[in-house]
Structures are given as C-alpha cells and as structure tokens.
C-alpha positions as CSV (number, residue, x, y, z in Angstrom):
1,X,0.0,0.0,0.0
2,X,1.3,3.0,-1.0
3,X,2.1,5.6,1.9
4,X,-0.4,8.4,1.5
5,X,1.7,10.9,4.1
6,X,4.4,13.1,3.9
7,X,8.1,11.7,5.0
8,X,9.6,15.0,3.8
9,X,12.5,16.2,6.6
10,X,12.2,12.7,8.9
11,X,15.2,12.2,11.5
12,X,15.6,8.4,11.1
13,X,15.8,7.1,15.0
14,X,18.8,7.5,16.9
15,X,21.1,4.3,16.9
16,X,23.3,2.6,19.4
17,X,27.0,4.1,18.2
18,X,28.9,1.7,20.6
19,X,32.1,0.7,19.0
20,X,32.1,-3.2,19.0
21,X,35.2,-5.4,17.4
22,X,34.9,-6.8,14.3
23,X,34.7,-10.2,13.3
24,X,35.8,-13.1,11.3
25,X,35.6,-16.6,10.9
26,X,38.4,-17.3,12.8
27,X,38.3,-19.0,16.3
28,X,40.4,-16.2,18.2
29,X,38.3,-13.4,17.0
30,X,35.1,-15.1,17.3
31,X,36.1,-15.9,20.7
32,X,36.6,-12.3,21.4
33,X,33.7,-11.6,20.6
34,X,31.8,-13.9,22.6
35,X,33.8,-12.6,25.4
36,X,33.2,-9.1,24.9
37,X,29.3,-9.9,24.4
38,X,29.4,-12.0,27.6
39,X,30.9,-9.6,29.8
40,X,28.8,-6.7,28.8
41,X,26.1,-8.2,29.6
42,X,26.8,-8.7,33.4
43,X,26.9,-4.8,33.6
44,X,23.6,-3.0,32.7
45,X,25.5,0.2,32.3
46,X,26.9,-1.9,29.0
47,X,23.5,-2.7,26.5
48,X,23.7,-4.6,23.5
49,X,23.1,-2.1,20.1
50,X,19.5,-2.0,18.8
51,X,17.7,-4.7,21.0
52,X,17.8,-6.2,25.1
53,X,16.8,-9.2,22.8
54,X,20.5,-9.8,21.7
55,X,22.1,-10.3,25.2
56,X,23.8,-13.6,25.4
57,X,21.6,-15.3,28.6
58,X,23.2,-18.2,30.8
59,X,23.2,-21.5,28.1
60,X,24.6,-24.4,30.0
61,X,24.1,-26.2,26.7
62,X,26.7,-25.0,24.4
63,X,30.1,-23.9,24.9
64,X,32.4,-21.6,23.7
65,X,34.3,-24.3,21.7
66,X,30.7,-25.2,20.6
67,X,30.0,-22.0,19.5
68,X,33.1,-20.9,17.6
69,X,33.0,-25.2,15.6
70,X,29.0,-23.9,14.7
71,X,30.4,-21.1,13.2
72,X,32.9,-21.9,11.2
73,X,30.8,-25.1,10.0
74,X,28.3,-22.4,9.0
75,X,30.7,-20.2,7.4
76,X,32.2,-23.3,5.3
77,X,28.7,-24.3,4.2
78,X,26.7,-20.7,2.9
79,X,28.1,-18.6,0.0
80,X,30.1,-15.3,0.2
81,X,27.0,-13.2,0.8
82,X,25.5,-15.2,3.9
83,X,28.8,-15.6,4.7
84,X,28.8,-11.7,5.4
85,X,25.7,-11.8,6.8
86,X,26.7,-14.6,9.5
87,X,29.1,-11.8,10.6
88,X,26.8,-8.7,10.5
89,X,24.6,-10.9,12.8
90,X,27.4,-11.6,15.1
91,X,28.8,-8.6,15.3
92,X,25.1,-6.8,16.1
93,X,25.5,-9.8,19.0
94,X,21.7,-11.1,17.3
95,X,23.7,-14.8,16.4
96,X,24.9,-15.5,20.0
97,X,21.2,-14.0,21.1
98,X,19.1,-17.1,22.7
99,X,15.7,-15.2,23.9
100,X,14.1,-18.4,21.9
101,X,11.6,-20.7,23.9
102,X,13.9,-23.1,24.3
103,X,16.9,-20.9,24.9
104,X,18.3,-21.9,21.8
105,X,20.7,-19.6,20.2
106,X,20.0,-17.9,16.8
107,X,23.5,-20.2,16.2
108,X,22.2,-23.0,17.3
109,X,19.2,-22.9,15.3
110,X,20.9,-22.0,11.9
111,X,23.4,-25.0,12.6
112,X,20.6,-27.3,13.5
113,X,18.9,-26.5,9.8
114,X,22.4,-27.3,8.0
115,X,22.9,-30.7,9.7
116,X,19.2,-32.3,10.6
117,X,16.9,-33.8,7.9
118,X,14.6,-31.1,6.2
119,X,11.1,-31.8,5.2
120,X,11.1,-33.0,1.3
121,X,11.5,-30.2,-1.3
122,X,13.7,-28.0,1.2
123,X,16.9,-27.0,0.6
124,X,19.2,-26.1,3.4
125,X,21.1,-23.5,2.0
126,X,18.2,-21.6,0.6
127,X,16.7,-21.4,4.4
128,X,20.1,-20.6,5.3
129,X,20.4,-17.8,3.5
130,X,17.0,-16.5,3.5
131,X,16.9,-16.5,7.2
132,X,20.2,-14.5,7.6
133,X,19.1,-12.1,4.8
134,X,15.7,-11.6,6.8
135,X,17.2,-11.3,10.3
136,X,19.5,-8.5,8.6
137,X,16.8,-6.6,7.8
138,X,13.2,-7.6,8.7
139,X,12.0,-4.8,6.6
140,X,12.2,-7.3,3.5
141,X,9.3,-9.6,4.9
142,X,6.6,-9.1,2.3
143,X,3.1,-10.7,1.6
144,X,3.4,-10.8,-2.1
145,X,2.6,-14.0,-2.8
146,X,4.4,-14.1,-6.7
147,X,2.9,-15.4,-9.5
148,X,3.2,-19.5,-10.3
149,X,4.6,-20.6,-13.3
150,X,2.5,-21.8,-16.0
151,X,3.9,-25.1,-16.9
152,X,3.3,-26.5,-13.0
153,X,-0.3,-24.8,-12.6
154,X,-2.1,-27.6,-13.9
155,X,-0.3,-30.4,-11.8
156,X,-1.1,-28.2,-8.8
157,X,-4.4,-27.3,-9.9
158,X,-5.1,-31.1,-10.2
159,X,-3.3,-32.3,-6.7
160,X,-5.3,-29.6,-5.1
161,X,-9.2,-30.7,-7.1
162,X,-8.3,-34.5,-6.1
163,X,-7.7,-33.7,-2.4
164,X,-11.0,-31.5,-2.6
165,X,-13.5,-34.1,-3.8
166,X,-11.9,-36.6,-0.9
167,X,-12.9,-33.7,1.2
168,X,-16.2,-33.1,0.1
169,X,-17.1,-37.0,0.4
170,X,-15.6,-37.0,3.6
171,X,-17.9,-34.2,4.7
172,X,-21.0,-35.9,3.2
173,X,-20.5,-39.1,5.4
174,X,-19.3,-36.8,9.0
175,X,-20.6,-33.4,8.4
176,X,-19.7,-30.7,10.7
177,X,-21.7,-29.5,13.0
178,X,-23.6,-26.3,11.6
179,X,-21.4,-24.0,14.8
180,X,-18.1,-24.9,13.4
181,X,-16.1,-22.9,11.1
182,X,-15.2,-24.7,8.0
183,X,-12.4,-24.2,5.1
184,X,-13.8,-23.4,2.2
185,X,-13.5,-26.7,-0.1
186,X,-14.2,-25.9,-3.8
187,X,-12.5,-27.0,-7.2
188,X,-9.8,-24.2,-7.9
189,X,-9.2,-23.1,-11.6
190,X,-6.0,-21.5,-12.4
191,X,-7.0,-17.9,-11.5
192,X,-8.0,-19.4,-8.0
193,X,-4.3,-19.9,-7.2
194,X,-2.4,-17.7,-10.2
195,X,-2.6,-14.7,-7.7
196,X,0.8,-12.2,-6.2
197,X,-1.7,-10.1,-3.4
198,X,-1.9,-12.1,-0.4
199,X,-3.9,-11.0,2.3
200,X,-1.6,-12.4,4.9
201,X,-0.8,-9.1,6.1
202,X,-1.4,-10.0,9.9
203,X,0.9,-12.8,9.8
204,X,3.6,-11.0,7.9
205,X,3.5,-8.4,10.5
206,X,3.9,-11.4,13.3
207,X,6.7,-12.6,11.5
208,X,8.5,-9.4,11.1
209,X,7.7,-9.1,15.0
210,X,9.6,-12.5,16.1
211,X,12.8,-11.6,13.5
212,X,13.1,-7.8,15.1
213,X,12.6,-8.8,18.4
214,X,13.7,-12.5,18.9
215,X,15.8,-13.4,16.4
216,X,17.0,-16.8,18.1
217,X,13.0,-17.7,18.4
218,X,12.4,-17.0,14.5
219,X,15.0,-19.5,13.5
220,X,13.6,-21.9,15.6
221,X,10.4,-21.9,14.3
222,X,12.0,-22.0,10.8
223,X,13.7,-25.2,11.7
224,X,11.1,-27.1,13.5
225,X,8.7,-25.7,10.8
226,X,11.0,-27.3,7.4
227,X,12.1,-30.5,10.1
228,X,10.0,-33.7,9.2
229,X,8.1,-32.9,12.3
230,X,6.5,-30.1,10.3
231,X,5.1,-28.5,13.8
232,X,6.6,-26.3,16.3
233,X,6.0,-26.5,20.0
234,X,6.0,-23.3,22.3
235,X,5.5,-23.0,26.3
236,X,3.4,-20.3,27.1
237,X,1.0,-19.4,30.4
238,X,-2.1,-20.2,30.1
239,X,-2.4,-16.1,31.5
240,X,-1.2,-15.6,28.0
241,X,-4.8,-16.4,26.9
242,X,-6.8,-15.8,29.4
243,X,-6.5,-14.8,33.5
244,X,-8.9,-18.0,34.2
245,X,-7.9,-21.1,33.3
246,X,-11.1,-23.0,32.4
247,X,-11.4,-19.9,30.0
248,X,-8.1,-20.6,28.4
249,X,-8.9,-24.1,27.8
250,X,-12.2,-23.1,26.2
251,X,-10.6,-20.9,23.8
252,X,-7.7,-23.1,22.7
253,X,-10.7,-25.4,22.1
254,X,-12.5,-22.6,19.5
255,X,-9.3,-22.4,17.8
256,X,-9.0,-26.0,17.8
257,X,-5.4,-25.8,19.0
258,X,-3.4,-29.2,20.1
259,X,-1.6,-28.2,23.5
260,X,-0.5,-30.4,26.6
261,X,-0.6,-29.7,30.0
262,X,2.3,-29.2,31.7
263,X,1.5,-27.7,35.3
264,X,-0.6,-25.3,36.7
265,X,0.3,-22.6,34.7
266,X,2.1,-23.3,31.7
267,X,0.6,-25.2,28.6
268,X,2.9,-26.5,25.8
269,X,0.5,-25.8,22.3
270,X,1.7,-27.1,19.1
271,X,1.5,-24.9,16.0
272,X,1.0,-26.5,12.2
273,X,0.6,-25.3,9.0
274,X,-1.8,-26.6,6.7
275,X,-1.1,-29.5,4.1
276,X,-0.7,-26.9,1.1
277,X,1.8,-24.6,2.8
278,X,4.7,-26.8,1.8
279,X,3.9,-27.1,-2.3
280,X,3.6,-23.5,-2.1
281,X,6.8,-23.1,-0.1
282,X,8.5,-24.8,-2.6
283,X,7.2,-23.1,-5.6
284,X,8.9,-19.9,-3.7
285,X,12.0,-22.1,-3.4
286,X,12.5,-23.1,-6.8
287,X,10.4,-20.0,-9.1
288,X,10.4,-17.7,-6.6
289,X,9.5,-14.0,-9.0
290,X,11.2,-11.0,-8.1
291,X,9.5,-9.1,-4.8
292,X,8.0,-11.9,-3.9
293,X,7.8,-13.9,-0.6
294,X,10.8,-16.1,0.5
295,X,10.0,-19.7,1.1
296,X,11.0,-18.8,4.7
297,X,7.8,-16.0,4.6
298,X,5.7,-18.8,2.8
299,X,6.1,-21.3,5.6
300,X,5.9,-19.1,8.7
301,X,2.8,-17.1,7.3
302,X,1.1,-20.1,6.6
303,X,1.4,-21.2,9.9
304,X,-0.2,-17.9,11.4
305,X,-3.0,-18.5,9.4
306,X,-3.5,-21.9,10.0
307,X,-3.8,-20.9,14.2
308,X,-5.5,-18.2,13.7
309,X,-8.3,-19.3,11.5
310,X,-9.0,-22.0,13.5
311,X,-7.1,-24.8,11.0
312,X,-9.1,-23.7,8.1
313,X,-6.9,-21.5,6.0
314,X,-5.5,-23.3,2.7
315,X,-2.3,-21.7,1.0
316,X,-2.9,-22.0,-2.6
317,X,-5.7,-20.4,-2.7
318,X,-5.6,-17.8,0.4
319,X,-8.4,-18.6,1.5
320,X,-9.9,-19.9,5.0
321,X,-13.6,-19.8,6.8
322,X,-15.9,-17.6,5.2
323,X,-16.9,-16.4,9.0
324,X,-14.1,-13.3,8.6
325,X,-13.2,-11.1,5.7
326,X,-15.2,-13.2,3.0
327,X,-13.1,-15.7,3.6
328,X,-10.0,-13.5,3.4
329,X,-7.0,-12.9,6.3
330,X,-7.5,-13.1,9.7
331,X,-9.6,-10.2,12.1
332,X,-8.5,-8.3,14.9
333,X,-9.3,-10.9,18.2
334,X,-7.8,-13.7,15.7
335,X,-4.4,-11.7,15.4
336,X,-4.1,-11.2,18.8
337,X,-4.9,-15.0,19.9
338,X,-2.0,-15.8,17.1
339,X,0.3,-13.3,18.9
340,X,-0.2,-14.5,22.6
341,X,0.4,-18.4,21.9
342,X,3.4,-17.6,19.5
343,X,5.4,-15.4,22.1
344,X,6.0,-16.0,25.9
345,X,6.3,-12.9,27.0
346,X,2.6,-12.2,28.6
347,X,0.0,-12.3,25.5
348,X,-2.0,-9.3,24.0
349,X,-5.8,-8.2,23.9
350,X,-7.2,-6.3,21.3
351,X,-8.0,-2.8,21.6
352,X,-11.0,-1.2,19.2
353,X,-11.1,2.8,19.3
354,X,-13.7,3.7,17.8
355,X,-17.4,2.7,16.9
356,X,-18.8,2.8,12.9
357,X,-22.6,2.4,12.1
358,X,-24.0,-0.7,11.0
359,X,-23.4,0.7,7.1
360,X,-19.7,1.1,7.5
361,X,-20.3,4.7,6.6
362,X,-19.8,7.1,9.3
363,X,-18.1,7.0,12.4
364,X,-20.0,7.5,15.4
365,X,-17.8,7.8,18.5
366,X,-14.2,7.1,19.2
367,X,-14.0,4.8,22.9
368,X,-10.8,6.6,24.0
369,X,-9.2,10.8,24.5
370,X,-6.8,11.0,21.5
371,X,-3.8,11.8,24.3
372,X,-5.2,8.6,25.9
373,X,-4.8,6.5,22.4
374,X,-1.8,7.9,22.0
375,X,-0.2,7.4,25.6
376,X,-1.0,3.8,25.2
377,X,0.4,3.4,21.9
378,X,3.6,5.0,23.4
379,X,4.2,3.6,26.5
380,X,4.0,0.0,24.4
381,X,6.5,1.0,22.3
382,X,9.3,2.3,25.0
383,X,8.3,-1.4,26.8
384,X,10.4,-2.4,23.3
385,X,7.0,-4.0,21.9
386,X,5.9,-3.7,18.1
387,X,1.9,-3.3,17.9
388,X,0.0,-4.4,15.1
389,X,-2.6,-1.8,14.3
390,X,-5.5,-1.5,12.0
391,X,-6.6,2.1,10.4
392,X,-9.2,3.4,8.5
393,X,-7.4,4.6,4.8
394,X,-11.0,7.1,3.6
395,X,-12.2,8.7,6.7
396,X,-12.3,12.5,5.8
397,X,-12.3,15.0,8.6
398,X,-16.1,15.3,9.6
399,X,-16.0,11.3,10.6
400,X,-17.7,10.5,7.1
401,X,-16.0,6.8,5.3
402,X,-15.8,7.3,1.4
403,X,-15.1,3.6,1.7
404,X,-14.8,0.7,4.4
405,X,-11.1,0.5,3.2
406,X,-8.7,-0.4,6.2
407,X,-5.7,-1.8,6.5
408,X,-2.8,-3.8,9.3
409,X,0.7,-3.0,9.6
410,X,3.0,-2.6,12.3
411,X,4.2,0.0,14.3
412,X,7.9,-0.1,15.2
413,X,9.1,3.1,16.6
414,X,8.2,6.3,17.1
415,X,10.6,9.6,15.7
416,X,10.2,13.3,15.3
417,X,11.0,15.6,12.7
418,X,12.8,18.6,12.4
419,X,9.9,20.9,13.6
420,X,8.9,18.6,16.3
421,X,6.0,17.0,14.8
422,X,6.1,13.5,16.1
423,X,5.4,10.1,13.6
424,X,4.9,6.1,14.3
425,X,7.4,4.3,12.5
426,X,5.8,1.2,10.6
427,X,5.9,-1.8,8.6
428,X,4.2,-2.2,5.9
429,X,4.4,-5.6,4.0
430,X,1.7,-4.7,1.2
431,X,3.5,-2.3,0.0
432,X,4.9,-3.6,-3.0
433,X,8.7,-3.1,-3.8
434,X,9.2,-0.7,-0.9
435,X,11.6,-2.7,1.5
436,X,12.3,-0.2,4.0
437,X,10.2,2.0,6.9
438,X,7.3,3.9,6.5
439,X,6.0,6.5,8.6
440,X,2.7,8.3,9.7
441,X,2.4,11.4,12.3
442,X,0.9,10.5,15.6
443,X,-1.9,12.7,15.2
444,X,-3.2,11.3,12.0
445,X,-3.0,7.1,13.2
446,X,-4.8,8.2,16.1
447,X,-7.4,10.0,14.1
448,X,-7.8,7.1,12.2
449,X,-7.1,4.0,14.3
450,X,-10.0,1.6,14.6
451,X,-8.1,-1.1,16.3
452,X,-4.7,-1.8,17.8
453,X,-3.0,-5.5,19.8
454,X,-1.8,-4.7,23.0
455,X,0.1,-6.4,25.7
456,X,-2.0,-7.3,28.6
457,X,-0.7,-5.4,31.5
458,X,-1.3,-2.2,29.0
459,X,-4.7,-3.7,28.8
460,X,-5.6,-3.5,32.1
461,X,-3.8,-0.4,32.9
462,X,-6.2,1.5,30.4
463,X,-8.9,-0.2,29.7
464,X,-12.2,-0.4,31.5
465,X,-12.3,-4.8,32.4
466,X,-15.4,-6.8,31.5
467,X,-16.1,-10.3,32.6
468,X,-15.1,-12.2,29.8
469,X,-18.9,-13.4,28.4
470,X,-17.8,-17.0,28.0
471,X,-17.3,-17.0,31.9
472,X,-20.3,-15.2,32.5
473,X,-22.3,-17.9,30.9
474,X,-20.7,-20.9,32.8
475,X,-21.9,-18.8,36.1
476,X,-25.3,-18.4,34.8
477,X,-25.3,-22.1,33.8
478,X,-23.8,-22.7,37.2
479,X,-26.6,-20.8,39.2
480,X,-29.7,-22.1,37.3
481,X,-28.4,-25.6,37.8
482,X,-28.3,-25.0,41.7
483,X,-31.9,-23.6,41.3
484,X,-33.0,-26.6,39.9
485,X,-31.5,-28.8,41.8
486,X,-33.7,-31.2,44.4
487,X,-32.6,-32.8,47.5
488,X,-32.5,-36.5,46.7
489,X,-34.4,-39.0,49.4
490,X,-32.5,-42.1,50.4
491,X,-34.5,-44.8,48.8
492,X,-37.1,-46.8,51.1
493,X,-35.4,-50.0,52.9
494,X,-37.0,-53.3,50.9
C-alpha cells in the first residue's frame, strides 16, 4: 500500500554508536567476541546495540568451543553473501542471542537446519540464506505472494481438485456441526491460485515481529517448521490467553489448538501449517518471482493462518472460513490469539477505538481521549514492543467513510522531525517493492485507528475490564443448575 503521508525532513531514530570489534571466521576473533558480548552483559550500564533481545543469557548447553565449531561449519557451508551476513549478525551480538523458547541460540538454530533432515522439497542452504538475509533486515518480509509458473499450474491445480473431492465425500458421510467454522473446499481453476496479493498481512507483520525482536526464536520456528516434524511447540502461560484457566482451555478449544498440560500454569500448544503450505513453499524455493515472498515468509505465514483461523486456512488459494473477511485474512481478536500463543512474553488483547454504524459509513464515537490513544500506543512502544494496528485509509475530517477501506501494519518506533512533529514508525508488507520503513504522524494514526493488539498489563492499565462473556455464561449455567436442583431422598429399605 502505497504511503499516502508526507516523509519530507524525517530524522531516522537514533542508533546505538557503541564501538564493538569486528569479526571473522576465525576461532580467536570469534572468541573475542563472545567474550566481549558475555561480559557486557553482566553490567547494565553496557547494553547490546539496537535490542535487550540480543544479550547472550546463561546457556549451560553449548560452549564456547561449541559456538566458535558452529560457526565456522556455517561459514564453510553458505556462499560469500550469507557468509557476510553470519558476521553482520554476530557482530550486532543477534547470532549469540538465545531469547528463543527453548533458549536456543540464533547459532544454534541455523546449525541445526544445515545438519538435521529437512522436510522434502527444502533446501538447506536456501533457508540458510533466506533466514540471515531476513534477520539482517526484517523490513524485506513481504506478503506478495508471486505469481506461479504456468507449466506446474495444472499439476497443482489437479493435486489440489483431487484432495478436494476426498474432502467433500468426507464431509457428506461426517458433516460438521452447523457451529463450526469450515475451510472453504471448492474446485480451484488456475486464476484461483495464479494470484501475487496475499492477504496475509497480519501474519507477515507477526513474523517481522519474532525476526526484530527475537531473532534466536524466528529460527527456531523455521527449523522445526521445514524438520520432518513439520510442527513447532512453544510454552506459554495459560495467562497468555486468558487470566482464568477454564477460559483458556475453552478458547484453545475454538481455535481447535493441540496443547498439553504441563502444570498449573504453563501449557505446551503445538503450532502446524496446513497440508498446502509446503507445495507452495516450494514453488517460492524453486520459481520464486522477483518481490515476492521467500520460502522462509511462505512457511511461517502459513502457519499464522492456519492458528488463527482455526485450522481452516489453505495456501494456494488464500483462502480460510468464510466467518471473517469473505473468507480473506485473519480479524482483529484472531491476530491477537496468534500473537499470545506464539510469544512467551505475557499475550495481548485487542484494543477497538472507535465505533462505525452498522453501514460502514460514518463514524459515530471514538472509545478513547486522543492523548489517551496515544499514551497507550507510546508507553508500548518504549516497553520495546511492536503493535500491530488496524486504520481506516477514507475517513475525511467530519468522521464520514468514502469507503470501508482499512488496512494492518505494524508499528515499530516512534521519531520526530525537524519541527517537532512526532510520527509512528511502521511496517508495511503490502506495500509492494518498498523494502524499507514507512512513517505516519501521531496525530493522524490516532485520528484514524479503529483497532490496535496490546500487551495485557497495557490492557488492564487502560482499559475499562469486562467479565469475559464465556465465563459469565458458565456462572449463569452454574446458578440455574443449583436452582433446579432437588434434595435426593435415600431410597425406602425393601
């Protein structure tokens, strides 16, 4: 999407100028560096550049012998440009970096892709490479789904109508209950998968999130996700979801997500993409078009999808339940469920600021003060969080929509210009061959803001609490049961 604002005179955010030693492949230098990383993170005078995120955390696992053999295996294995890009990594201290699930390093990860089995169709060097180039600069992530070649459309087109009508005759012996959300099953033609717009937007953004702010955590889910386990397993809270616990386990069940119980407050949940993620990973692996998604985008967007659509997205076609969107990307409560079981770090809620008529026409009321909005907005951002947020693109200045148009990207900073005027630094990843940040004043995403994924504690700082209406319906069941209920009389001696 093109950026509709003026950038004129923008100060691009201040950066960390620390002087850090460079790098090579060698073990003595590498080994410097480790030190030097290691050390400055015991003093919290002495931050890592750009990101908390990179400090090296305890990792009884590996060594430093481990580290420095990983790294040179690596080196040995990628061409010249990853090559440089392994040591742009390590020198921004992102490669030694384990804030992963697992505390896994970014290292670790990487090496674990070059030297375990991939999924058929994968090549390791390819997710090598697209993985350092995307960890580099996040900014590169983009929805653009590419178009497929025409000499492999019909084979696909024909895989994809076969597993349909087993589908459908499935269905017709078990149908679904009429409640549950279904994928859309239909037989595709060639324009129903011969597409480049993706509306995968709210993924893309989630991804961009996990490579800018966990690097080591990306690469994990880029291993397990191309591994023949084709799954990756994440330990969150259940507080992540939900304060109550009954309620957490009634809304993994709506989204039909596989967990396991682990205690009384953690959950271990499983994430999958669907079955047609990995044909269309591998037409980005081996015709990926110019501006297009990487094959490491395909996999991981897919996956986002799949959770948040409640397993009933399908990647060839881009389509998923026709309960959201026609069919089309995932809604504002969906992203935010995808968000809180894909990160560890407390979950989010989704914020809506402002109330439209039933026509999508005018708006009548915004639900927050504009400094309000904004404070919130801000004080997320300093806490080091991205925020996915959804604005209105036609509201004109008496509240009146010259269309329903909206649109999700990601906010990732915040800046000032030369006159003081103050702008939200974003990602876009609809916005065709622009690889780089985008920025909108203050005053005009607040103006415009319908909806913005916040991290809980924000939440309830904020935000006037309800009772969560699932819970309040359990009571009510609860109470009227207890009304009903009738003392029992022992039964009468034979």
């Amino acid at each position: 999407m093109t950026d509709i604002l003026t950038t004129n005179n923008i100060i691009s955010p201040t950066r960390n100028t620390q002087k850090i030693p460079d790098v090579s492949a060698s073990n003595s230098t590498f080994t410097n560096l480790v030190n030097y990383y290691t050390s400055n993170t015991q003093n919290p005078a002495n931050k890592l550049p750009d990101n908390p995120a990179y400090r090296v955390l305890p990792n009884n696992r590996t060594n430093l012998s481990d580290n420095s053999r990983m790294y040179k295996e690596l080196s040995s294995f990628v061409d010249k440009k990853s090559q440089k890009n392994l040591k742009l990594l390590l020198n921004k201290g992102k490669l030694l970096a384990n804030e992963s699930n697992d505390k896994s390093t970014t290292l670790e990860n990487l090496y674990k892709i070059m030297t375990k089995p991939r999924e058929r169709g994968f090549d390791a060097k390819i997710l090598i490479a697209e993985t350092l180039e995307t960890l580099v600069d996040p900014y590169i992530i983009t929805q653009d789904f590419g178009k497929t070649p025409k000499d492999i459309l019909p084979q696909i087109i024909d895989y994809e109508n076969d597993r349909v009508k087993q589908k459908l005759e499935e269905e017709k012996k078990n149908p679904l209950p009429e409640y549950e959300r279904k994928p859309i099953e239909k037989i595709i033609t060639a324009k129903d998968i011969d597409f480049s717009k993706g509306h995968t937007c709210p993924a893309a953004s989630i991804e961009f999130d996990l490579a800018d702010k966990k690097p080591a955590e990306f690469v994990r889910y880029i291993e397990r996700l191309t591994s023949p386990d084709k799954c990756v397993t994440t330990k969150i809270k259940y507080s992540n979801i939900s304060d109550d616990m009954p309620a957490a386990i009634s809304i993994m069940a709506d989204w039909k997500i596989d967990y396991k119980k682990l205690n009384s407050e953690e959950i271990e949940v499983t994430m999958r993409p669907d079955d047609n993620a990995y044909p269309r990973a591998e037409i980005q692996e081996r015709f990926r078009a110019k501006n297009s998604r990487s094959t490491v985008d395909s996999i991981i967007q897919s996956t986002f999808m799949q959770v948040g659509s409640a397993k009933t997205y399908n990647s060839l076609t881009d389509l998923r339940s026709e309960d959201t969107g026609g069919g089309r990307g995932l809604n504002q409560q969906e992203i935010a469920f995808v968000e809180s079981i894909s990160d560890d770090d407390g979950g989010k809620d989704s914020v809506t600021y402002m109330e439209l008529d039933n026509d999508l026409t005018k708006l009548l009321k915004y639900n927050f003060d504009p400094k309000l909005t904004e404070k919130m907005l801000i004080e997320t951002l300093n806490k080091n969080k991205n925020i996915i947020v959804g604005f209105l693109t036609d509201l004109d200045d008496k509240g009146n929509l010259l269309s329903s148009n909206g649109h999700e990207v990601l906010l990732t900073g915040i800046t000032k210009d030369k006159h003081g005027e103050m702008y939200f630094k974003y990602n876009d990843t609809d916005d065709g061959d622009y690889f780089a940040p985008s920025y909108i004043k203050v005053k005009e995403l607040v103006r415009t803001l319908h909806h913005a994924n916040l991290p809980k504690d924000i939440v309830k700082k904020y935000v006037p609490q309800q009772e969560d209406p699932r819970l309040q319906l359990i009571n009510d069941l609860w109470e009227l049961k207890k009304q009903n209920q009738t003392p029992q009389l022992p039964a009468k001696a034979a």
